[in-house]
N, C-alpha and C positions, 0 to 999 in steps of 0.2 A: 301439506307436509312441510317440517322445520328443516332450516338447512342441515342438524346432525343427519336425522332420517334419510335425505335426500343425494347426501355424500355417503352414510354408512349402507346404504341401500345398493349403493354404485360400486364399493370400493370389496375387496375380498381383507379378512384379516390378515393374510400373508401379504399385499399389496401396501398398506399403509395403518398408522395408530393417528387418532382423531383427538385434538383440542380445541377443550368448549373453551367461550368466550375469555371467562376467568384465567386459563391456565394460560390460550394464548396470547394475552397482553402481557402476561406477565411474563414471560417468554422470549416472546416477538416484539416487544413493544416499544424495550427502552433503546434510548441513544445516546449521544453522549452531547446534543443541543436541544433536550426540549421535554416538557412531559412527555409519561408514556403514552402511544399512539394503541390507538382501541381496536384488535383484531375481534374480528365477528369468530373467527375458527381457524383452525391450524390442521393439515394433514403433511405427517410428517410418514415421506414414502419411503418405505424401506423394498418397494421392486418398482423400475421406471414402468409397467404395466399398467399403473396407478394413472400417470401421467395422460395420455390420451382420453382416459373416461372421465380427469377433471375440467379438460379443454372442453370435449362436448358437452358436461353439463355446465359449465360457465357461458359458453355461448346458448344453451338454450335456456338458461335461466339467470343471464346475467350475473357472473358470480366475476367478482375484480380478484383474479391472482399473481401473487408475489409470491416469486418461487426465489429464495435463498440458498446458497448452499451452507454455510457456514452460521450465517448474518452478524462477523464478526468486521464490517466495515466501521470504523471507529475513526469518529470524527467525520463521516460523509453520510452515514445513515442508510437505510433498506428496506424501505418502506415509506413512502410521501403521507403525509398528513393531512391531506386534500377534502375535499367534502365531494361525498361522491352518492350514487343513486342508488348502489348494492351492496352488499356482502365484502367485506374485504375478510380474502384466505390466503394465509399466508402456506406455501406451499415448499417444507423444509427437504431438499433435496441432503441433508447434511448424512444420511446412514448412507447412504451411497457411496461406497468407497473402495470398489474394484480399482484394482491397481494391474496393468497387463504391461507384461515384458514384452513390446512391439518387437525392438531390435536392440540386443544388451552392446553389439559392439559398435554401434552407430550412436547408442546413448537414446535412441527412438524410447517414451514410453507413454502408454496410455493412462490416461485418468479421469472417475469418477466424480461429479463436483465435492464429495464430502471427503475427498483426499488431501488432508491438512499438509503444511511443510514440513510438520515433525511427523506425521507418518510415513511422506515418500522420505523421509531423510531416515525411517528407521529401517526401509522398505530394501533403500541401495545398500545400506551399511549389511544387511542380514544377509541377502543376496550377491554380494563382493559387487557391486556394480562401482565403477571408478569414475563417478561422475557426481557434479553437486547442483544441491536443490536450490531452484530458482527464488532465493529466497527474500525478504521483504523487513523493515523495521516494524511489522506490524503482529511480528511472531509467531511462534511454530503452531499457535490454533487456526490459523487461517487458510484459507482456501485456495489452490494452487488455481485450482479452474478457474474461481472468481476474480482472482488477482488479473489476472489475464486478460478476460473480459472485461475487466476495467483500465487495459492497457497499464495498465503500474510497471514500476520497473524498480530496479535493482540495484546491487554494487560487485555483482560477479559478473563474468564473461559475455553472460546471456542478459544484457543491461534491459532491453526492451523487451516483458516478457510475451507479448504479444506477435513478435515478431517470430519468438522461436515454435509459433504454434502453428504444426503442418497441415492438421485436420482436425474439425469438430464434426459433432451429430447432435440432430437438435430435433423439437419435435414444436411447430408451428402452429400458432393459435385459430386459425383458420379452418371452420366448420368443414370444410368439402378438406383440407390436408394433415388436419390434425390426429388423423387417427396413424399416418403414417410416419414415420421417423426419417428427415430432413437428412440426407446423403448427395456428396458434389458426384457432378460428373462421371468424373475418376472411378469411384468406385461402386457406384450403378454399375459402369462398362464391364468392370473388373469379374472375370468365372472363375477367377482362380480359388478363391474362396480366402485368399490371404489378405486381403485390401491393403500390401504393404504399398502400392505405391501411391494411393491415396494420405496414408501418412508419412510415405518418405520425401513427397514431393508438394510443398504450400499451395502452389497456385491452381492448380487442377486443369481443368477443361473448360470455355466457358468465361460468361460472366463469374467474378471472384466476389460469392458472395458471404463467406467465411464474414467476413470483417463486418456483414453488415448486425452481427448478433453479440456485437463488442458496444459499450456504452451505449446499451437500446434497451428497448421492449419488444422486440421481435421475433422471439422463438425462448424456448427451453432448452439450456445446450446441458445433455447428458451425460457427453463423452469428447476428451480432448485430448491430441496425440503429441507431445512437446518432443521438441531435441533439446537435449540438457549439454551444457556445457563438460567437457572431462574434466577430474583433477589435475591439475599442472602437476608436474614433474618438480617443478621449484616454486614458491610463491613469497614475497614479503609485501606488507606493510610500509607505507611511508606516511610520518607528522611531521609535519612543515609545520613552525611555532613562529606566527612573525609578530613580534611586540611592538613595532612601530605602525600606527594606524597610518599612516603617511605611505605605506610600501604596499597598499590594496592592490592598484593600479596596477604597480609588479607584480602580484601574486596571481590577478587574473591571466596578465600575459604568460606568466608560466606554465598553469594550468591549461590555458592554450596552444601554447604552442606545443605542451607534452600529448595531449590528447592530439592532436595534429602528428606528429613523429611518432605516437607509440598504438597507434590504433591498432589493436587484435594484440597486445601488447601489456598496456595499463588499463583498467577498467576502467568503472565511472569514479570519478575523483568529489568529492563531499568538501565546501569552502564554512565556517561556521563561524559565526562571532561568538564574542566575549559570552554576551549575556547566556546563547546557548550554550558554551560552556560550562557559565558558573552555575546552570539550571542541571548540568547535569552530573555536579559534585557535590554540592551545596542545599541543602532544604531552603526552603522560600526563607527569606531574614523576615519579612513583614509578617510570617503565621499565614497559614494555608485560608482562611476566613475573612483576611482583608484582599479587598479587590482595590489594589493600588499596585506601578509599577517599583522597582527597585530603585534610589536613587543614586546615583554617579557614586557616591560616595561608600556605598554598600555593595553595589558593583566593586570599586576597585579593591578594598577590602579584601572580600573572599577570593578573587584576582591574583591577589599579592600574598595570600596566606595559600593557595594552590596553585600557584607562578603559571598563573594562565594568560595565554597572549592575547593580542587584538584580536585575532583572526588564525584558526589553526586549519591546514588545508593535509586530509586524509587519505588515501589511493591507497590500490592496491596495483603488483605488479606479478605475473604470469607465463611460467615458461618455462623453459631447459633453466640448467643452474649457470650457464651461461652467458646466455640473453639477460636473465635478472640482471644477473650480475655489471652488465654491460649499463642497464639501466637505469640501476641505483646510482652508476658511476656520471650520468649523463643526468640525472633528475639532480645530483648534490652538486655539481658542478653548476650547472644552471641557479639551483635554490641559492648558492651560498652568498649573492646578495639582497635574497629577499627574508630569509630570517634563519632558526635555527631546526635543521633537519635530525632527525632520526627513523630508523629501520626496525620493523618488528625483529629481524635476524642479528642484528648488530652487538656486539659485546658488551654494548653501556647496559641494556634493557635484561639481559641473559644475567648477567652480575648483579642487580636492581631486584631481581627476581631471586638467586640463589640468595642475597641476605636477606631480603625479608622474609625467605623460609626456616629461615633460623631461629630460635627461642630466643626474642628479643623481649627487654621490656616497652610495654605498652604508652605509646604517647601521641599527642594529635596530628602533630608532621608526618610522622612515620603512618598512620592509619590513614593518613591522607594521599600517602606515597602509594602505598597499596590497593587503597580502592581504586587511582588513577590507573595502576597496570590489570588490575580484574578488569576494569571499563575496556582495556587496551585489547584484550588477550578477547573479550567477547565480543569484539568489533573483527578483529582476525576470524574468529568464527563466523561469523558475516560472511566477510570476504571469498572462505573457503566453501560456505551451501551449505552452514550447520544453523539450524533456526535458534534463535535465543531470544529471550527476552528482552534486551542491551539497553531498549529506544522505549522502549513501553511505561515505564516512571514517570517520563515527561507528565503525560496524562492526568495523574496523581502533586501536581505538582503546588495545585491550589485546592484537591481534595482535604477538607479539614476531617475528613470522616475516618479515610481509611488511607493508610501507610503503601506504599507500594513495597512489596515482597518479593526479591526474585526466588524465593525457593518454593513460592506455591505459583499457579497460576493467576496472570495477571486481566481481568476484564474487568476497562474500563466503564461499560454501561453498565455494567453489572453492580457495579462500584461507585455509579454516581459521580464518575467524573466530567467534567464540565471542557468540551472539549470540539476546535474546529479548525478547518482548514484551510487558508489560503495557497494557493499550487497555481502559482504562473509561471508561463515561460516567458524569458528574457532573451533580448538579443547577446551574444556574447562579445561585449566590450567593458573597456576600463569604464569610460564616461557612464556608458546606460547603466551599467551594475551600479554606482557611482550613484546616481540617481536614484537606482530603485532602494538601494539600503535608506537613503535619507527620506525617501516617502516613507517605507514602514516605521523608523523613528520618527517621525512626526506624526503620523496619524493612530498606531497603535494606542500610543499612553494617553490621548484624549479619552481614549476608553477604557482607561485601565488596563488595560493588556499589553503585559510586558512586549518588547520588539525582539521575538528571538528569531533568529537568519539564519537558513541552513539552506547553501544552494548545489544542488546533485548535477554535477558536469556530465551529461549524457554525450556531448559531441565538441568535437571544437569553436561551433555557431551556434549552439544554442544551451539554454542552461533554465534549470528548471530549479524555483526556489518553494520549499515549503516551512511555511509562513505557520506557528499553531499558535491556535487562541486559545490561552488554556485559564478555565474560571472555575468558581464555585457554583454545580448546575443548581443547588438547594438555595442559590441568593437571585430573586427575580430581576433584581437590578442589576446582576453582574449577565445574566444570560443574554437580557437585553441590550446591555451594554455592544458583547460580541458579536451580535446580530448584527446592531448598526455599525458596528465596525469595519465586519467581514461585507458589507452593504458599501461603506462607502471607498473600502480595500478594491472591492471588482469594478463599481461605477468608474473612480478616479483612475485604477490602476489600466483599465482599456484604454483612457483617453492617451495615456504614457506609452501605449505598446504593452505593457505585461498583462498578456490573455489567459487566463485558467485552462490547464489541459481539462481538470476533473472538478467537479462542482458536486454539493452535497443534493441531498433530495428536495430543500426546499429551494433549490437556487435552480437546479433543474426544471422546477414547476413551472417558477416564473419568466422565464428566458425570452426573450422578444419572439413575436411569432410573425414578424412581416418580413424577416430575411428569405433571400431565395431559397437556404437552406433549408430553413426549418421545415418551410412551404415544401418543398422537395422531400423533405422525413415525414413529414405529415400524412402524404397521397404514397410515401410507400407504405407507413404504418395502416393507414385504413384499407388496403389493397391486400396485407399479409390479415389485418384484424381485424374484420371487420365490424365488429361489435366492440371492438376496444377494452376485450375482458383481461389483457395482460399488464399489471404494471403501468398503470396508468400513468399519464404526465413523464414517467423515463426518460429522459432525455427526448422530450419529445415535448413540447409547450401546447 
């Protein structure tokens, strides 16, 4: 018997719809570092029913499953390219998209993995719910469940979106448990029939093993029950523009010492350089088809024709009109030696706005003034838990093929963009930051890969920079090029202290396997799998 037969035999038509080889690579396949990856079959389940009868026939027939929800991870990949002894089926959890209103005045709500951020985002706005979607640079088609499970985080309230997740239910690849669906403690004990305190309360009963089904291959998680941040009462906006490279130092301390006084307060704060900048005003000067970086001179150029500073440092602020207010007063008095501030609320930006909605004639300053506040105004919807597309261009940024469009949908593997990521954290100091910018300008342009810096201030000690390699995926030599890049970005960057929270699939693979760690994940992994039919290599070496 063929594996269609063998699945379509198991599966009921209301259960799940099946992709033969052909339709699931082309599907499932692409990414945005590498040729397409060769799926053997796809069942894309539309009732989690499905789910239990693909567990036991992968363990009894060895069948290797990647259950996605989305599989819009770009720039990290969802699917390993490994050489392996069976079946690779990729398992699309994406029609999935029960949305349950746990508790509307706690912000409590549940969700399906195939719950995108523009469906809960269209979910609260229908239902008046006063609360905003934990939402990500990676845009409103992605996966609220996924994100989460990959620990990602944010620029709203709810910064770690991991943290705000009360309860999951998961169903475990394990022959003798897999028929049963994976519930804590809590709400085993629970006859009430409401299981609200399984998702009104994180920790449970018990070993807390919630966490152990976040950057793994340990289970299938179904269903996840988040607390969403409310809408503030008052909200702004702050750009700190500091044009003197020499005032870094300063800005970090700033940034410091604000996230230290304003905690539950200012969110997470975003530090960016020039080059990010000019990439995200600017088309490539060198044409989308040369794999070379920008030179100083080109740089400052587009710099000076969109009066962009060294280093522009972004936040948002949270609260009664107040508190903001108090805020603003306490971040500009602070900024006003470290460069030039403004407020999304402020009068300059509000008058900037009313003239250029006026029937002016058409010229490059002024078209350049305007896309600068659209950028401004889609970054505020960030802020507030409205998903957009704002970040997603980057991608497209050495595509020679295809334009990035914000008025269609934007996918980059779909589109051939050539695209990876560096994501370490740093300690939070002038010196080490100091250090780390000057490692990525060194090491990136040996590979042609522009050095663009973008560091998301999650806490007052720690700070998390992502680093994107962005090429031409149709030039063999630019792909390779990133490879040994983002290769010698983690080797050299651990020796410095900067550790990757998130690593892509094939960085996963290979990961040393003599730490006590991994040793330690290994003997749970074959303890929950013991056939090893889930997601092979997952963070798991």
């Amino acid at each position: 018997m063929d594996l269609l037969d063998l699945i379509s035999g198991a599966l009921l038509d209301t259960e799940a719809v099946l992709l033969e080889k052909e339709d699931a690579t082309e599907r499932y396949g692409k990414t945005t570092f590498s040729k397409d990856i060769a799926i053997d079959f796809a069942v894309v389940v539309t009732n989690e029913t499905a789910i239990p009868k693909l567990l036991h026939l992968a363990n009894e027939h060895i069948l290797y499953l990647y259950p996605i929800s989305t599989g819009n991870n770009w720039g990290y990949g969802s699917v390993q390219n490994t050489s392996l002894d069976g079946p690779r089926v990729v398992v699309d959890l994406g029609k999935m998209k029960s949305i349950v209103p746990t508790n509307k005045k706690a912000g409590l709500i549940t969700l399906q993995p195939g719950v995108t951020q523009q469906d809960l985002f269209d979910y609260l706005q229908q239902n008046k719910w006063p609360f905003m979607v934990p939402v990500t640079g990676a845009g409103p088609q992605c996966s609220v469940l996924s994100n989460a499970l990959e620990r990602g985080y944010g620029i709203t309230p709810r910064t770690d979106h991991f943290a705000a997740v009360n309860a999951l239910k998961a169903y475990l690849p394990h022959p003798e448990l897999c028929n049963d669906k994976f519930e804590s403690a809590v709400s085993n004990l629970d006859g009430s029939g409401l299981d609200f305190i399984d998702k009104s309360f994180k920790w449970g009963l018990g070993p807390y093993i919630d966490g152990l089904f976040t950057q793994s291959n340990f289970g299938i998680v179904t269903e996840m029950t988040i607390r969403l941040a409310p809408r503030p009462e008052h909200f702004s906006a702050f750009y700190l523009q500091v044009f003197d490279a020499d005032k870094f130092s300063d800005a970090v301390a700033l940034i410091e010492q604000t996230l230290l006084d304003c905690e539950g307060i200012v969110g997470s704060i975003n530090l960016m350089d020039r080059r990010r900048l000019v990439s995200m005003v600017a088309s490539n000067p060198n044409g989308q088809d040369v794999h070379e970086t920008m030179s100083e001179e080109q740089v400052e150029s587009i710099a000076s024709e969109n009066r962009l500073p060294q280093w522009m440092i972004v936040g948002s602020i949270y609260g009664s009109k107040d508190v903001v207010s108090a805020t603003q007063k306490l971040f500009k008095r602070r900024a006003k030696k470290v460069g030039q501030v403004n407020f999304s609320n402020s009068w300059l930006i509000h008058i900037a706005k009313f003239v250029l909605g006026l029937p002016l004639p058409t010229f490059s300053a002024l078209e350049n003034i305007r896309s600068q506040l659209n950028t401004l105004d889609e970054g505020t919807e960030i802020m507030l838990g409205k998903p957009n597309q704002v970040a997603l261009p980057l991608a497209y940024w050495r595509n020679p093929r295809v334009k990035a469009d914000k008025t269609n949908s934007l996918l980059p593997d779909i589109d051939k963009c050539g695209l990876l990521w560096y994501a370490p954290l740093i300690r939070m100091a002038p010196e080490v930051l100091t250090d780390f910018v000057n490692f990525i300008r060194e090491t990136t342009p040996k590979y042609g890969i522009e050095p663009l810096i973008t560091f998301t201030n999650l806490r007052h000690d720690c700070i998390d920079s992502t680093v994107p390699l962005v090429f031409d995926l149709d030039n063999p030599e630019a792909v390779n090029a990133a490879h040994l890049c983002l290769k010698e970005l983690f080797s050299e960057g651990c020796k410095k202290g900067f550790v990757p929270y998130r690593l892509n699939t094939t960085q996963q693979a290979s990961l040393p396997t003599d730490s006590i760690f991994w040793k330690t994940t290994s003997l749970l992994k074959n303890a929950i799998d013991p056939n090893g039919i889930l997601s092979p290599s997952r963070y798991n070496p």
